[in-house]
N, C-alpha and C positions, 0 to 999 in steps of 0.2 A: 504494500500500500504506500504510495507515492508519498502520503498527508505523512506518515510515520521515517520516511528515510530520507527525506526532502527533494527537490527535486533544484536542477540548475536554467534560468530564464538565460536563454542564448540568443542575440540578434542584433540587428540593425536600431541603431537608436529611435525612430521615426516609431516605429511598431511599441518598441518597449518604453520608452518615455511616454508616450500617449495616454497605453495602458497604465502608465503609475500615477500621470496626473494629466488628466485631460484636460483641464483648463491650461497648459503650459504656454501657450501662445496667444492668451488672455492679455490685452495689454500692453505687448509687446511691437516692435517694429516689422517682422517676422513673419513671412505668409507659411511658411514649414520647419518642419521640425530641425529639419537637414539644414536650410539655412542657419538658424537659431546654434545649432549644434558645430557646425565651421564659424560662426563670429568668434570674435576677443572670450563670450561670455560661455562660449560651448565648454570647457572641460569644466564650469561651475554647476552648469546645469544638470552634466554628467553624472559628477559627482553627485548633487546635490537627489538626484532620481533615485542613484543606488544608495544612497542610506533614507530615502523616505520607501522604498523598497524593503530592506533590510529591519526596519522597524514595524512592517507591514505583516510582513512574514520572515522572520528570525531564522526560521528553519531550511530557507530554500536559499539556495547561492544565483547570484546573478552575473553575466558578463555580456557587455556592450561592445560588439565590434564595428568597426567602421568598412565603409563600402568593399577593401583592398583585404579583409579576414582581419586586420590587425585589433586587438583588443585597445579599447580606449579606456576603462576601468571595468575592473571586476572586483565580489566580492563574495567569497566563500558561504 
């Protein structure tokens, strides 16, 4: 059972940023996510996903890769 051995959120920021906070482009100058996420303020945002993530559910590991495979942050 997945809920019991945790599971890992793998992908593209655009998909997984959305799903953590849907409002993220509330406000912003920003028509997407992918723009938002290559500005000055993207590796804040990054971050800022994967621990409202990680407070969300404790138990599951998350990593954000960018367009090329490279990881842009993870966390166990």
């Amino acid at each position: 059972d997945s809920r019991s051995e945790g599971l890992v959120l793998f992908g593209l920021p655009a998909l997984i940023i959305k799903f953590i906070d849907p409002s993220v482009l509330e406000g912003k100058e920003f028509k997407t996510i992918e723009e938002l996420v290559l500005s000055g303020a993207g590796p804040q945002v990054v971050h800022s996903s994967i621990m409202r993530f990680k407070s969300m559910y404790p138990g599951h590991g998350i990593s954000i890769i960018d367009r090329a495979g490279r990881v842009m942050e993870a966390a166990p």
